[in-house]
C-alpha positions in Angstrom: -7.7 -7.7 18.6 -8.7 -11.2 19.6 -5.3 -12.9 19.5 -2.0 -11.9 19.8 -0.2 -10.0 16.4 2.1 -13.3 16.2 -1.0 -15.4 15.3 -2.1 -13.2 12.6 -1.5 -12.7 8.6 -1.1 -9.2 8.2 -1.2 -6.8 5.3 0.4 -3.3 4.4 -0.9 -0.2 2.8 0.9 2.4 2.0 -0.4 6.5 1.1 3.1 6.6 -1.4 1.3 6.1 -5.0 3.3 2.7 -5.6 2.9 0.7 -8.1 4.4 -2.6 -10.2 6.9 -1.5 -13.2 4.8 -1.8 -16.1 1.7 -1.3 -14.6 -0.6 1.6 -14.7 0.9 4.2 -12.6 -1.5 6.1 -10.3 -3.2 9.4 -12.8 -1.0 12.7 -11.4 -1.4 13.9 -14.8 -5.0 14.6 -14.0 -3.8 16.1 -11.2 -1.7 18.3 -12.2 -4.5 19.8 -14.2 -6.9 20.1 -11.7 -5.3 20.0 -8.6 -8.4 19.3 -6.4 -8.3 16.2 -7.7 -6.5 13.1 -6.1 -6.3 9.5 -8.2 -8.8 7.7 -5.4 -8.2 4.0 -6.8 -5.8 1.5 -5.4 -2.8 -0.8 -6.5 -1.8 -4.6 -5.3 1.5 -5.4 -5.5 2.7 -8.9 -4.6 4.6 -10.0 -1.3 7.7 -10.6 -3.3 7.8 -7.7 -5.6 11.3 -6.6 -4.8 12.8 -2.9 -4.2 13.4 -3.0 -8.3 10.1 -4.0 -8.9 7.7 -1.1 -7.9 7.7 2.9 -8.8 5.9 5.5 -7.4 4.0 8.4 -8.6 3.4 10.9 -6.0 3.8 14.5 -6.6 3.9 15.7 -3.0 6.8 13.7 -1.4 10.2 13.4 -2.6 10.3 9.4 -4.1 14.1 9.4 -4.4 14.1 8.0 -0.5 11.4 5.5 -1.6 13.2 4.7 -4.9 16.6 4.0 -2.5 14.6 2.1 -0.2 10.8 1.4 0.1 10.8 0.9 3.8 10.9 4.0 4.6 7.6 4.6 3.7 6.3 0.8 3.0 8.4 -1.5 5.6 7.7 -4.7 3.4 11.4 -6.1 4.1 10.8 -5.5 7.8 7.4 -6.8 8.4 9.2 -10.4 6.1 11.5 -10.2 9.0 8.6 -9.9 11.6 7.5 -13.3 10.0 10.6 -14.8 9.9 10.9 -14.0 13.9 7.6 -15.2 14.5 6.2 -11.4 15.5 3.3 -11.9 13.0 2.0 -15.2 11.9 2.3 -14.0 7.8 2.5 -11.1 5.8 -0.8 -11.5 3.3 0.5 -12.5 -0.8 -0.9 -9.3 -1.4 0.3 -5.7 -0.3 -1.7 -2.0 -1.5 -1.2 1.1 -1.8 -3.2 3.8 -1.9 -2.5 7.8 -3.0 -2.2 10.0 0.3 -3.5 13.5 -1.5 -7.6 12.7 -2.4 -9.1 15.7 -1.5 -12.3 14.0 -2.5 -12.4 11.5 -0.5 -15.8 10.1 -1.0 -15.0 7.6 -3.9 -11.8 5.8 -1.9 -14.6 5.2 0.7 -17.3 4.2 -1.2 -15.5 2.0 -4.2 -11.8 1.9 -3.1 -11.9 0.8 0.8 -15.1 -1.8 0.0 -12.8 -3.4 -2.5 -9.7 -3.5 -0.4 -11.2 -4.9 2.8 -13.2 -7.8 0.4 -9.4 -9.2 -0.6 -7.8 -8.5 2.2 -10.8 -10.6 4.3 -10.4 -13.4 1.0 -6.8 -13.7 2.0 -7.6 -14.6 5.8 -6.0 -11.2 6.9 -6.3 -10.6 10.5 -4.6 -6.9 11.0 -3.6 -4.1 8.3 -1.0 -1.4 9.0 -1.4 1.8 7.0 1.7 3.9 6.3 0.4 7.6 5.8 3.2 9.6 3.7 
């Protein structure tokens, strides 16, 4: 890095399958038919989406923890602290998340990643943390 985490916006992404209430959740259906298959596209949530706000579809973890409290897998209430403390300049307006079982990997790479990084570097972020569940 070129300057120190407290000078930078930073943005989350998290392998737990969340998504907004009301919003397409992530395709396990198709997986549970063909269970090579992993959903390889991506979800945006906003910064102040609460805890009540998001659900998650994930059929290999247990979502009740992430249901009682998203930071255990997606520390957005911590990382709004880190801001408030001045350990990171800003958290970005805009959070992802990402499915953490794609066997085939090849499209999140290609199409999923490319589209990612292009609003993540539109929002001026500076460092991403990925939380692998």
């Amino acid at each position: 890095m070129t300057k120190p985490l407290s000078e930078c916006k930073v943005a989350l992404i998290s392998t737990a399958g969340i998504y907004m209430k009301g919003d397409e959740s992530f395709d396990y259906e198709r997986e549970r038919r063909e269970f090579i298959w992993g959903d390889p596209t991506h979800r945006e949530i906003p910064r102040s989406a609460g805890q009540d706000d998001v659900d998650y579809s994930h059929l290999h973890i247990d979502t009740s923890f992430m249901k009682k409290d998203r930071n255990v897998a997606w520390p957005v209430d911590i990382f709004l602290d880190y801001e408030k403390e001045g350990k990171i300049s800003a958290l970005t307006e805009t959070l992802y998340s990402i499915m953490g079982y794609i066997p085939n990997f090849n499209p999140l790479v290609k199409q999923t990643a490319p589209k990612m990084i292009a609003k993540m570097k539109d929002e001026g972020v500076e460092a991403a943390f990925l939380f692998p569940v």
